[in-house]
KEVOZA-550758 format. One record per atom (N, C-alpha, C): x, y, z; residue in three letters. Coordinates in steps of 0.02 Angstrom, whole numbers, padded with zeros to 5 digits, always signed. Atoms other than C-alpha are relative to their C-alpha. Example, Ala and Ser with C-alpha at 12.3 -4.5 7.8 and 13.67 -1.06 7.14 Angstrom:
! KEVOZA-550758
+00045-00059+00000Ala +00615-00225+00390Ala +00045+00060+00000Ala -00042-00059-00003Ser +00684-00053+00357Ser -00039+00055+00037Ser 
! end
This chain:
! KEVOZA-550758
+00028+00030-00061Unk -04204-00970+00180Unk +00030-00068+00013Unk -00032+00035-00009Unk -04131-01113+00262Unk -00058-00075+00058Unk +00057+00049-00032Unk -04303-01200+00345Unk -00007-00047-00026Unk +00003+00047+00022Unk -04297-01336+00252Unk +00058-00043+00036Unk -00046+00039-00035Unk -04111-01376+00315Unk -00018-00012+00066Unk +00030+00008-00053Unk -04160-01347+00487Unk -00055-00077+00004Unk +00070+00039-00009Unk -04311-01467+00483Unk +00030-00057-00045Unk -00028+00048+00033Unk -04212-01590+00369Unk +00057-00039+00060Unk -00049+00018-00058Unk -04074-01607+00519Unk -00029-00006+00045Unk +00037+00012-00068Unk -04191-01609+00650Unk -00051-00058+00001Unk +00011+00066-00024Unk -04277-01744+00607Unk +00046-00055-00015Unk -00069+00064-00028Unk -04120-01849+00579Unk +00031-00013+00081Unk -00007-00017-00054Unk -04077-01778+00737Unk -00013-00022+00087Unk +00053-00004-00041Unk -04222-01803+00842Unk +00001-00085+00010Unk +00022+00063-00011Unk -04204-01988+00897Unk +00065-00014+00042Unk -00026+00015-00045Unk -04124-02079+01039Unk +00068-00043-00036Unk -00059+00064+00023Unk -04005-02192+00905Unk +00045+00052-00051Unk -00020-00039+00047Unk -03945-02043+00795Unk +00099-00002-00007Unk -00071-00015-00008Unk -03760-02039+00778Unk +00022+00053-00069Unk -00041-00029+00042Unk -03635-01938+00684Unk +00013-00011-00060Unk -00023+00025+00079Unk -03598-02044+00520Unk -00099+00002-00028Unk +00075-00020+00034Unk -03808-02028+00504Unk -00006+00074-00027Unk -00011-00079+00049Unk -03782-01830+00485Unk +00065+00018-00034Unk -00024+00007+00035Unk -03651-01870+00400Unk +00005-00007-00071Unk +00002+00037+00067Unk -03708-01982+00262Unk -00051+00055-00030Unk +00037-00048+00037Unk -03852-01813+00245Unk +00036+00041-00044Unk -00031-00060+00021Unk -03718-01700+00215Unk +00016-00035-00070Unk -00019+00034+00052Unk -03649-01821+00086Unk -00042-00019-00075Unk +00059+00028+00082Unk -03807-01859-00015Unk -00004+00083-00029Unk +00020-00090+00034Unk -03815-01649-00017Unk +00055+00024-00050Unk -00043-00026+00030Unk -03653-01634-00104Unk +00077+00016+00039Unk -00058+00003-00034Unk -03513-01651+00039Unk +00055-00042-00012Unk -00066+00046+00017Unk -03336-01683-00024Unk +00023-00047+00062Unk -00044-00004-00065Unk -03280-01669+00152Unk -00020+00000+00077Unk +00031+00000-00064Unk -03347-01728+00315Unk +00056-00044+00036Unk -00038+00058-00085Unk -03259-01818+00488Unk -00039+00004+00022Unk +00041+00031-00072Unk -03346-01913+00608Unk +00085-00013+00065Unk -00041+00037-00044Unk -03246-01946+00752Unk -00022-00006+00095Unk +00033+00022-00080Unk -03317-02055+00920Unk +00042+00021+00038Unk -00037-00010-00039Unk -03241-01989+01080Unk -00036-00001+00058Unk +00033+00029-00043Unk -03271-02062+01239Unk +00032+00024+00058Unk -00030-00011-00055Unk -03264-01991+01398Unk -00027-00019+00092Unk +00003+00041-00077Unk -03296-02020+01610Unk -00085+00003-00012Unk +00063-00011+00027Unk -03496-01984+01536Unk -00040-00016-00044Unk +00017+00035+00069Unk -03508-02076+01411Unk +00034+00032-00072Unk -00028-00003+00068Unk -03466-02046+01217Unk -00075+00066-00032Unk +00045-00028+00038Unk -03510-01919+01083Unk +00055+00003-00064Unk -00015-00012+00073Unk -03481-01889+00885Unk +00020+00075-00013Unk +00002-00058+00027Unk -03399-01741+00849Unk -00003-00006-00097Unk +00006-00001+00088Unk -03421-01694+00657Unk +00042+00055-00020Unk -00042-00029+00040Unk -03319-01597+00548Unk -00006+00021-00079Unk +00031-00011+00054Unk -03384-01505+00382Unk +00049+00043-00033Unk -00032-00053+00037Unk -03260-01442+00267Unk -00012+00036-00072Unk +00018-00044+00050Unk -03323-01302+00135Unk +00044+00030-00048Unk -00039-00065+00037Unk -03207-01232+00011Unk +00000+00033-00038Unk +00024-00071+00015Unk -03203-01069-00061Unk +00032-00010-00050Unk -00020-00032+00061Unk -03147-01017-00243Unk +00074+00027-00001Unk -00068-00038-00028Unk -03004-00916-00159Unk +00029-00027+00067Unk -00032+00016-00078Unk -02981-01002+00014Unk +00078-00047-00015Unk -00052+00005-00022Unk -02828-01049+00090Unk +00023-00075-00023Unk -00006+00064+00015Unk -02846-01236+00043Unk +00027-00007-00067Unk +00003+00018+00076Unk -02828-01209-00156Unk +00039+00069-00014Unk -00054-00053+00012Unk -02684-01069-00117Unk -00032+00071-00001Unk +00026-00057+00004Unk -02784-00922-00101Unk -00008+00024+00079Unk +00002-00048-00086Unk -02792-00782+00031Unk -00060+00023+00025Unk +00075-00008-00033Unk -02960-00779+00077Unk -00010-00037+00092Unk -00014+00034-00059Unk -02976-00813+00259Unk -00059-00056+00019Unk +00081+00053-00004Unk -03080-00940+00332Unk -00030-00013+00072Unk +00063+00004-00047Unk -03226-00958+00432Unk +00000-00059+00047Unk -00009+00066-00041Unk -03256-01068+00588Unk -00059-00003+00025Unk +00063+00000-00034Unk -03432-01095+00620Unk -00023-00062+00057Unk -00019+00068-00069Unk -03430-01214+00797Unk -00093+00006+00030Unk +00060+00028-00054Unk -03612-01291+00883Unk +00014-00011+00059Unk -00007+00035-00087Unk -03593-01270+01059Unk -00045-00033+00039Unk +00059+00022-00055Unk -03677-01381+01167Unk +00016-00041+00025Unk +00010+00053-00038Unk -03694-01514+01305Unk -00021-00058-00027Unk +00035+00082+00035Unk -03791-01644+01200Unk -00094+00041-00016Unk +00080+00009+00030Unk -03951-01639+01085Unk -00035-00044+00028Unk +00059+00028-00038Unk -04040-01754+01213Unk +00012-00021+00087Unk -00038-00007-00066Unk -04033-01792+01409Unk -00047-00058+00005Unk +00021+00081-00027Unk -04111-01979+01399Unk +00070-00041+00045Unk +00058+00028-00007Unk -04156-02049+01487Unk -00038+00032+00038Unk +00025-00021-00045Unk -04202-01931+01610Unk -00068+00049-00058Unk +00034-00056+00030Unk -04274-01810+01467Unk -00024-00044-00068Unk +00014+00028+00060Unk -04374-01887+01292Unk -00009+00057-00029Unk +00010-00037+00041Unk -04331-01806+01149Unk +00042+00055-00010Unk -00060-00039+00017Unk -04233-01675+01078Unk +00007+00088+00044Unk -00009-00047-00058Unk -04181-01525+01206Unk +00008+00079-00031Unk -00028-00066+00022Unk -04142-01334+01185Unk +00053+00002+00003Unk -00060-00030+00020Unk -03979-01339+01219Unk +00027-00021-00080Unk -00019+00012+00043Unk -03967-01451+01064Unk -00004+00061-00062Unk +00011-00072+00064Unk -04001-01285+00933Unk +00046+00017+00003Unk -00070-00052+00043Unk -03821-01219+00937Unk +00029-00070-00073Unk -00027+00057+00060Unk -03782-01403+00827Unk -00041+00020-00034Unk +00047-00004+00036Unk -03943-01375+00752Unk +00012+00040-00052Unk -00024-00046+00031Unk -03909-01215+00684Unk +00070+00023-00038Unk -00039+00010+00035Unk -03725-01241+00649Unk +00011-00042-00074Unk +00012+00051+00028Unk -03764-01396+00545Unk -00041+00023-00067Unk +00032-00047+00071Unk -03892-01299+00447Unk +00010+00042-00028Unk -00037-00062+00061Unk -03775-01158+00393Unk +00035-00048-00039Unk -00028+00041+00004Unk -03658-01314+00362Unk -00040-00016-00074Unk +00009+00001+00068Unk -03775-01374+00253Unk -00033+00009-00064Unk +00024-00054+00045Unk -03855-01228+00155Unk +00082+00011-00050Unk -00048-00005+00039Unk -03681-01206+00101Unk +00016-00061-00014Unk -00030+00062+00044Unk -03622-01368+00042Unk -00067-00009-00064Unk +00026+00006+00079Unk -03776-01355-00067Unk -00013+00052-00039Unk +00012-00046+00041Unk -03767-01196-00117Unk +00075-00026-00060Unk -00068+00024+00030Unk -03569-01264-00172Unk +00001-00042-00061Unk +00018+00041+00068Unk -03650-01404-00268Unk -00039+00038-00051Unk +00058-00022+00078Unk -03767-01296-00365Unk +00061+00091-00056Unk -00062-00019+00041Unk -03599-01190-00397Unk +00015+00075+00044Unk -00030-00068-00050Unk -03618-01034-00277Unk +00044-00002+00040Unk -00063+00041-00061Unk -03465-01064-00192Unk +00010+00064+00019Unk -00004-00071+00001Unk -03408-00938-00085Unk +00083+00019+00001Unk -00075-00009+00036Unk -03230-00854-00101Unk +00051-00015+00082Unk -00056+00006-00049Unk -03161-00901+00062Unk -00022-00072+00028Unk +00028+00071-00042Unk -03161-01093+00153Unk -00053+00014+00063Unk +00048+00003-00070Unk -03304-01134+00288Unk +00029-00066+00049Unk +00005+00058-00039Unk -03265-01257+00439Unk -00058+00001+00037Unk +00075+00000-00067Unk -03427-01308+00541Unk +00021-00063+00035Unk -00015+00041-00052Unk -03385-01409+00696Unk -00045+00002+00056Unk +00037-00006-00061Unk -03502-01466+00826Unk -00017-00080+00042Unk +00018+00074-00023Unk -03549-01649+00920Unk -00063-00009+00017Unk +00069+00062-00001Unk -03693-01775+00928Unk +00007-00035+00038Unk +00002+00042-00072Unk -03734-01834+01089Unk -00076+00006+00023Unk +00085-00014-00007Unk -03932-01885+01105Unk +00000-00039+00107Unk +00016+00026-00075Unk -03896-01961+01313Unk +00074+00023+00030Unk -00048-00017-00026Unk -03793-01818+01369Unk -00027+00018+00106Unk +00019+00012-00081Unk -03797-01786+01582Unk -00049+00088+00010Unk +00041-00064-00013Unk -03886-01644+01680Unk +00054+00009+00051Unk -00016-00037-00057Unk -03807-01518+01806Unk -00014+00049+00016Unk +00030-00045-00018Unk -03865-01406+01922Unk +00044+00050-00004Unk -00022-00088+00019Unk -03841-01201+01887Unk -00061+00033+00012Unk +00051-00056-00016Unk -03930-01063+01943Unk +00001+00042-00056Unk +00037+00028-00030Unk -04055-01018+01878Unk -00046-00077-00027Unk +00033+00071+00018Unk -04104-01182+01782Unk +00058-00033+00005Unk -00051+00039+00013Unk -04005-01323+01752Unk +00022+00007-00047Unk -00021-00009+00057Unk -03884-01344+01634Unk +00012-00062-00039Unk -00020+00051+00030Unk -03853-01485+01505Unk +00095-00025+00003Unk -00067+00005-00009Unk -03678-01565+01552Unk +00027-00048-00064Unk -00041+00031+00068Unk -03572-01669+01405Unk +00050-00048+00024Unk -00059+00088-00027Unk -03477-01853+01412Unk +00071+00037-00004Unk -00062-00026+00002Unk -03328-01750+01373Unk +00006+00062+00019Unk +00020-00066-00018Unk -03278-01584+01449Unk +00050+00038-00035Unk -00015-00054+00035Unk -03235-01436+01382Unk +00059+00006-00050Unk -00072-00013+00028Unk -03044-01427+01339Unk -00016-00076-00067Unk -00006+00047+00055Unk -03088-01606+01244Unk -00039+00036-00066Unk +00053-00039+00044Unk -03225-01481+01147Unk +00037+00021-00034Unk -00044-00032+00065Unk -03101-01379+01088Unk +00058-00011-00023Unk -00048+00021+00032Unk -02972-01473+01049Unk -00019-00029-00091Unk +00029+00016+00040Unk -03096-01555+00935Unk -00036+00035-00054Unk +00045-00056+00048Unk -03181-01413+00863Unk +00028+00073-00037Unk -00020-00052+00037Unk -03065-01272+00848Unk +00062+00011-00017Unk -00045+00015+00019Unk -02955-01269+00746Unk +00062+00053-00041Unk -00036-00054+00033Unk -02807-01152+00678Unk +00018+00034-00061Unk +00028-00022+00054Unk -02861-01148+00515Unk -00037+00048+00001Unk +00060-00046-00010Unk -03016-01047+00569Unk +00045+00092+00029Unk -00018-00059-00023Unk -02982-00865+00573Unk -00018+00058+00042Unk +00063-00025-00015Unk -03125-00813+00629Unk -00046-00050+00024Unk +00033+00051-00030Unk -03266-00900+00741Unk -00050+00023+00014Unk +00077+00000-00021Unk -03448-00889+00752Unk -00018-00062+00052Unk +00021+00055-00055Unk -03488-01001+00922Unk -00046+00008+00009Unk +00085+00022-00006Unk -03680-01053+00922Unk -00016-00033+00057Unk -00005+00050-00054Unk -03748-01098+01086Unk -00064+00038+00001Unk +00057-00019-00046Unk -03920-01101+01145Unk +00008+00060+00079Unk -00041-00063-00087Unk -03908-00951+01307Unk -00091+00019+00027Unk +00078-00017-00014Unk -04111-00960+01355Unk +00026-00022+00087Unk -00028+00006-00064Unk -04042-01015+01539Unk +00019+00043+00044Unk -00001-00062-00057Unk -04038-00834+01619Unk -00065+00043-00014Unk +00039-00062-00009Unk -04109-00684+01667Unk +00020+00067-00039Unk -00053-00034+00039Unk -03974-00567+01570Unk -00024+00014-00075Unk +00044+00005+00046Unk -04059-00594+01397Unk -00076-00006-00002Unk +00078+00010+00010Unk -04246-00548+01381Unk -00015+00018-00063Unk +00038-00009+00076Unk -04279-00565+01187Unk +00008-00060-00016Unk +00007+00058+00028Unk -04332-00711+01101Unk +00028+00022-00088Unk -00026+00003+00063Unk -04238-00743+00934Unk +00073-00022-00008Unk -00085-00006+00005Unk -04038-00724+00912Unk +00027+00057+00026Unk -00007-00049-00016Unk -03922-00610+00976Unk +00070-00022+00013Unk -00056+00009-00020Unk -03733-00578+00981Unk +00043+00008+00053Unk -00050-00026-00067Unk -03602-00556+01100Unk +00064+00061-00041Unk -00080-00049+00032Unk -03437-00422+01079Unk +00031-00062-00016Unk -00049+00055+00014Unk -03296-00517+00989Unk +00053+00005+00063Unk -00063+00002-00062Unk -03150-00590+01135Unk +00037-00011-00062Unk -00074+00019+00038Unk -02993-00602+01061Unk +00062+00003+00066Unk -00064+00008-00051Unk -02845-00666+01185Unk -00009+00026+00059Unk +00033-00001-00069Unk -02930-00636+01335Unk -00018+00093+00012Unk +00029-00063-00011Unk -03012-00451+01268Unk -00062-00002-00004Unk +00053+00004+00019Unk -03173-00411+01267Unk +00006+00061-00044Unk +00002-00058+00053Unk -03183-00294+01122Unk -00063+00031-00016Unk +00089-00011+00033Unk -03339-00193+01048Unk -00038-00023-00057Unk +00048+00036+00031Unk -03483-00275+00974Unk +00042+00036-00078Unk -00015-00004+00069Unk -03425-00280+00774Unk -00055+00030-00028Unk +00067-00031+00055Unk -03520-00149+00658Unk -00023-00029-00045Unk +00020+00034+00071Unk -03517-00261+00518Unk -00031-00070+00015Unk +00024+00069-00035Unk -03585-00423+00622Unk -00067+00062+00023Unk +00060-00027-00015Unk -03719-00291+00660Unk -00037+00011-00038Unk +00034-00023+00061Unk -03763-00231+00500Unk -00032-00060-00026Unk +00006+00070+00013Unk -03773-00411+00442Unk -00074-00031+00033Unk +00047+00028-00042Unk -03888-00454+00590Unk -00080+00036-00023Unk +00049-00034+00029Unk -04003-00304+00537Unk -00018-00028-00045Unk +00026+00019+00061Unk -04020-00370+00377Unk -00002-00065-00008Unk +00013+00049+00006Unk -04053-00545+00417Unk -00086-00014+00026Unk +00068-00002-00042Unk -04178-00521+00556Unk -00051+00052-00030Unk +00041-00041-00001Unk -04260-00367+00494Unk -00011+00063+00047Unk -00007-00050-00046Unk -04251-00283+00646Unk +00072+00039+00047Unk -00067-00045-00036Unk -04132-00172+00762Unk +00041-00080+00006Unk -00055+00047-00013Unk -03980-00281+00794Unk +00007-00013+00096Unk -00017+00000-00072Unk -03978-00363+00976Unk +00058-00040+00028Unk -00035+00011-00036Unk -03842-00388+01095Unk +00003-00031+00069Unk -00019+00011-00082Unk -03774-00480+01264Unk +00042+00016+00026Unk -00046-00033-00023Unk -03699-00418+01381Unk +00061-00074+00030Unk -00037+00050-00044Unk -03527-00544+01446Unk +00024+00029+00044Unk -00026+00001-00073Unk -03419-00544+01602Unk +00073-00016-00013Unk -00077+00043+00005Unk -03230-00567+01631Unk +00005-00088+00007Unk +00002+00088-00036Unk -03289-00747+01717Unk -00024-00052-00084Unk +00007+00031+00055Unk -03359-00790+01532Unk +00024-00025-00026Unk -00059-00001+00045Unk -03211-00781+01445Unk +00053-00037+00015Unk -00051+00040-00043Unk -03113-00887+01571Unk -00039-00069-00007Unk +00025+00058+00029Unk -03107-01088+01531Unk -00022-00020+00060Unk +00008+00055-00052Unk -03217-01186+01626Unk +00052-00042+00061Unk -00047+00040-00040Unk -03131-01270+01766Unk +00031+00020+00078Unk -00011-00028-00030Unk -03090-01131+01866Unk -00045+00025+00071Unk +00055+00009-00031Unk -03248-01134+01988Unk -00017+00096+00007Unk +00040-00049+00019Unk -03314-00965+01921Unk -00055+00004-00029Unk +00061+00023+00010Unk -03479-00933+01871Unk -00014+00006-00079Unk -00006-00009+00076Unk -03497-00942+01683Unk -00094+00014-00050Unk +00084-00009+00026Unk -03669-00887+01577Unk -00016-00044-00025Unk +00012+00066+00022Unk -03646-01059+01482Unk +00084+00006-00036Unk -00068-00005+00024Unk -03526-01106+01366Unk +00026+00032-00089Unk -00001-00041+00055Unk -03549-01007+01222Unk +00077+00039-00003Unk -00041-00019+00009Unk -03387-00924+01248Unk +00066-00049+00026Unk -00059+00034-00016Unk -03258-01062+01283Unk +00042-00012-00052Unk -00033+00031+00051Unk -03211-01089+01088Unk +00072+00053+00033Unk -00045-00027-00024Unk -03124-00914+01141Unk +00091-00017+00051Unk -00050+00008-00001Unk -03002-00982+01248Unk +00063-00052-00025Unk -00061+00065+00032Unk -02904-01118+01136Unk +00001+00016-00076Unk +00005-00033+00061Unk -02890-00978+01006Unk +00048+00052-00017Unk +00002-00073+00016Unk -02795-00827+00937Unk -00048+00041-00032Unk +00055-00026+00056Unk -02918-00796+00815Unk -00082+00052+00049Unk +00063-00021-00040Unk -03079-00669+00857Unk -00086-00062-00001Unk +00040+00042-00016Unk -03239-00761+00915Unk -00046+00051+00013Unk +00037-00016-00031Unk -03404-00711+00934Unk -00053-00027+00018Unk +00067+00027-00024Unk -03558-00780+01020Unk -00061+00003-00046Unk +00063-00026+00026Unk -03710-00799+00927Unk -00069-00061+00029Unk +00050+00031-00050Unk -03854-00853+01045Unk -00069+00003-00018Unk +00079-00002+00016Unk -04021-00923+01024Unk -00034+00000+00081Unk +00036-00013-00068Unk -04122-00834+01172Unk -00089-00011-00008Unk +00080+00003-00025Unk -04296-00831+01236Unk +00008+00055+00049Unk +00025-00072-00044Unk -04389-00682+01337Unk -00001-00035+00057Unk +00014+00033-00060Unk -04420-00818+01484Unk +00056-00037+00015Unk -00056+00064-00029Unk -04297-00945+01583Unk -00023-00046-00051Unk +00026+00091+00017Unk -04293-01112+01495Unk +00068-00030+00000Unk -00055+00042-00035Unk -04175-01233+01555Unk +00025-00050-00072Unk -00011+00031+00055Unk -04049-01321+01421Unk -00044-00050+00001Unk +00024+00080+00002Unk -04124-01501+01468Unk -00054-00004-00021Unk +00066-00016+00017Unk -04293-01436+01414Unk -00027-00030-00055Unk +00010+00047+00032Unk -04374-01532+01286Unk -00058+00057-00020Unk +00059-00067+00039Unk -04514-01417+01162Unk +00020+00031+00005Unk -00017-00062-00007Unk -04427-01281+01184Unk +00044+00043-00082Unk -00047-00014+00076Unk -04327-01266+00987Unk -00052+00026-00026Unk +00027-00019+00037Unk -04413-01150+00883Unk +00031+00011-00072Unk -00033-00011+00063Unk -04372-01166+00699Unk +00012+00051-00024Unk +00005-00071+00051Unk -04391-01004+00631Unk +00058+00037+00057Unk -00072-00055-00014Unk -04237-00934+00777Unk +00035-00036-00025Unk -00054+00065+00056Unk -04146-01098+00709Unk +00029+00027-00041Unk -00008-00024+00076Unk -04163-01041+00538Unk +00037+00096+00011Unk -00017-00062+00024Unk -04121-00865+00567Unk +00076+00011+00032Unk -00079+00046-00009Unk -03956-00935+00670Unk +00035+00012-00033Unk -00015+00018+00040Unk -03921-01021+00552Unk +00010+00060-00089Unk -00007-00038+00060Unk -03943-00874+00403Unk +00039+00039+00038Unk -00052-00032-00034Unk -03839-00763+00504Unk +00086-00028-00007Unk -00048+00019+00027Unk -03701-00874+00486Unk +00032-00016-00067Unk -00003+00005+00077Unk -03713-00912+00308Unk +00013+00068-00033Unk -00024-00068+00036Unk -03710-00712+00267Unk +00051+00021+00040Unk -00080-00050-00011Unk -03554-00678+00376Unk +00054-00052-00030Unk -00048+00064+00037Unk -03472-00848+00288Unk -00005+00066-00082Unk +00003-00024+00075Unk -03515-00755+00122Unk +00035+00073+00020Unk -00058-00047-00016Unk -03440-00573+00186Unk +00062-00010+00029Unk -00060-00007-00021Unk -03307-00621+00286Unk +00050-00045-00048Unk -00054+00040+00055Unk -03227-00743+00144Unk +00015+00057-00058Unk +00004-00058+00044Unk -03255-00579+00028Unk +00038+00072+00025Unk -00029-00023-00018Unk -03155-00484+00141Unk -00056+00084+00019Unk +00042-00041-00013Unk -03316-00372+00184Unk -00025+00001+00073Unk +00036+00004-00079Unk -03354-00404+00382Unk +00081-00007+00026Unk -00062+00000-00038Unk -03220-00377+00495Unk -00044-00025+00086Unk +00038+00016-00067Unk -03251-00453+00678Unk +00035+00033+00046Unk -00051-00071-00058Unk -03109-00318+00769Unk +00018+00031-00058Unk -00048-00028+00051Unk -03003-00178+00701Unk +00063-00032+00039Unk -00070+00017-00024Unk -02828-00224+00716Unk +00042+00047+00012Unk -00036-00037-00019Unk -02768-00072+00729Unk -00020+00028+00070Unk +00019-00020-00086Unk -02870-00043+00897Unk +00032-00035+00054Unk -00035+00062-00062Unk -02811-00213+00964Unk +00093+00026+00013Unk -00072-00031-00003Unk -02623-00152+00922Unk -00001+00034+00039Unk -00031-00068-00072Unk -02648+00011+01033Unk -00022-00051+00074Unk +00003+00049-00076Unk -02738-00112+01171Unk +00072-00048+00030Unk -00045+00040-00019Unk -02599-00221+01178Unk +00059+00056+00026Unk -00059-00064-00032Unk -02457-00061+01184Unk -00013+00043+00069Unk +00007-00043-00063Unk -02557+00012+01307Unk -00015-00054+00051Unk +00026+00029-00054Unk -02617-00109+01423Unk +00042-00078-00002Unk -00046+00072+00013Unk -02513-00276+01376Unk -00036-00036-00011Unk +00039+00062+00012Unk -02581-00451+01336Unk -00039-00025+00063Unk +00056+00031-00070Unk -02737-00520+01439Unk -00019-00094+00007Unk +00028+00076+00010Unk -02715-00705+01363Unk +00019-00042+00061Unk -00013+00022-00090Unk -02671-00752+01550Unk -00067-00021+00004Unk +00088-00009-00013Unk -02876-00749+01546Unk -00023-00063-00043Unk +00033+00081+00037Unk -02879-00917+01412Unk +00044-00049+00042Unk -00020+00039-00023Unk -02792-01007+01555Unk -00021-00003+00057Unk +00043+00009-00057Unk -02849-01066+01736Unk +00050+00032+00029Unk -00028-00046-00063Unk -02728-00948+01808Unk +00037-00028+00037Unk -00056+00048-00036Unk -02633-00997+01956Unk -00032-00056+00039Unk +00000+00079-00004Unk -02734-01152+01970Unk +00035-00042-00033Unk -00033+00041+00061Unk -02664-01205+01813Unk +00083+00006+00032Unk -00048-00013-00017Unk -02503-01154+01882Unk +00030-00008+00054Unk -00021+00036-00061Unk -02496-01237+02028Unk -00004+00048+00079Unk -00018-00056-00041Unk -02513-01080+02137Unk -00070+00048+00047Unk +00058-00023-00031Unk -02689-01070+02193Unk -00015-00055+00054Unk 
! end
């Protein structure tokens, strides 16, 4: 169980002065070789991204072929002061990244290491902005997007679990967690059996799914309509990615304030920790590769789809 991390980060968390080298110095007293802070300031003000590096027995860092994990916190900002007091919903994709983050660094210290490296990347921003989206608002961020993933994803990661609060539609009616299909290079592929099985046996129950959109998968910027940003690590990637969303049965708007329930946190958060432990063990696959091979022979490359198209290209 991981309720203790949860509720250990959230109240470091939970305050208007919190910065980055504060969940920092947690990770550190827990047994963290390896953390970055780094301030980055943009037309919105400033936020802390963080940087948690885990390594595995066999990972890639200490010469071994174990692949490695990229567990990323998506979000706008853990608070929307001044307009909002107190800590928000969209903040739970950090929440939950943070606390797989650091269930494993102390499982590492007490010697369970696992056989492949972990990265967890996400930012600390307690007075991020608001913008309007149908049908709630959405939490907006001092820095936008492309600065996100320059910062967060990185080509080490082979693989990517992206955590984002997704309670902001109508599209999802279950309260708890729930994945998306893996994208890879602008595919949408089918939901992973072994990211399912996993899910079964975290939650207890059937394994649930969201449905995405071509407009998902396409980077911000492009004035399409996007479900949030749960799927943007996708485009500044080769690697597969999949969504893992903390929903609710009702609307609730990121900027929302009471709305974090620990116990989907925690189960987030354990979700990521058991596909860090299979997929470094070479037991969870997030595509086949031999499917993507015939997709590509038959139909060609779609990574045209991680770029703004012929905006980007001068041609729109």
């Amino acid at each position: 169980m991981l309720l203790k991390q949860v509720l250990d980060l959230f109240d470091v968390l939970d305050s208007p002065r919190v910065s980055g080298q504060q969940v920092a110095d947690l990770f550190r007293a827990r047994g963290a070789a390896d953390v970055q802070v780094r301030t980055v300031t943009g037309e919105k003000g400033s936020t802390d991204f963080i940087r948690v590096f885990v390594p595995g027995t066999r990972g890639r860092s200490s010469g071994g072929d174990s692949p490695t994990l990229g567990i990323i916190g998506r979000l706008g900002g853990i608070g929307a002061r001044p307009v909002q007091i107190g800590f928000v919903s969209d903040g739970d994709g950090a929440l939950a990244a943070l606390a797989a983050g650091l269930k494993l660094v102390e499982m590492a210290a007490r010697g369970d290491r696992l056989p492949g490296d972990v990265i967890v990347a996400t930012h600390v921003c307690p007075h991020s902005p608001i913008i309007p989206h149908d049908p709630v608002p959405f939490m907006d961020a001092p820095v936008d997007i492309a600065v996100m993933n320059r910062e967060e994803v990185e080509d080490a990661m082979d693989a990517i679990l992206s955590v984002d609060t997704t309670r902001g539609n109508r599209v999802i009616n279950h309260k708890g967690i729930a994945i998306s299909p893996t994208v890879k290079e602008g595919y949408i592929l089918r939901v992973s059996e072994d990211l399912l099985r996993i899910m079964e046996q975290v939650t207890g129950r059937p394994p649930v799914t969201f449905p995405i959109t071509t407009q998902d998968i396409t980077p911000y910027g492009n004035g399409l309509y996007h479900l949030n940003s749960i799927l943007q690590p996708a485009v500044a990637t080769k690697a597969p990615v999949v969504g893992v969303a903390l929903t609710a049965e009702s609307v609730v708007p990121g900027c929302g304030t009471g709305a974090s329930h620990a116990g989907d946190v925690e189960l987030a958060a354990r979700f990521c920790v058991e596909v860090a432990k299979a997929y470094g063990a070479g037991q969870c696959r997030f595509y086949d590769p031999d499917e993507f091979a015939t997709l590509l022979r038959l139909y060609g490359p779609m990574n045209h789809l991680q770029t703004l198209g012929r905006i980007e290209e001068g041609q729109g």
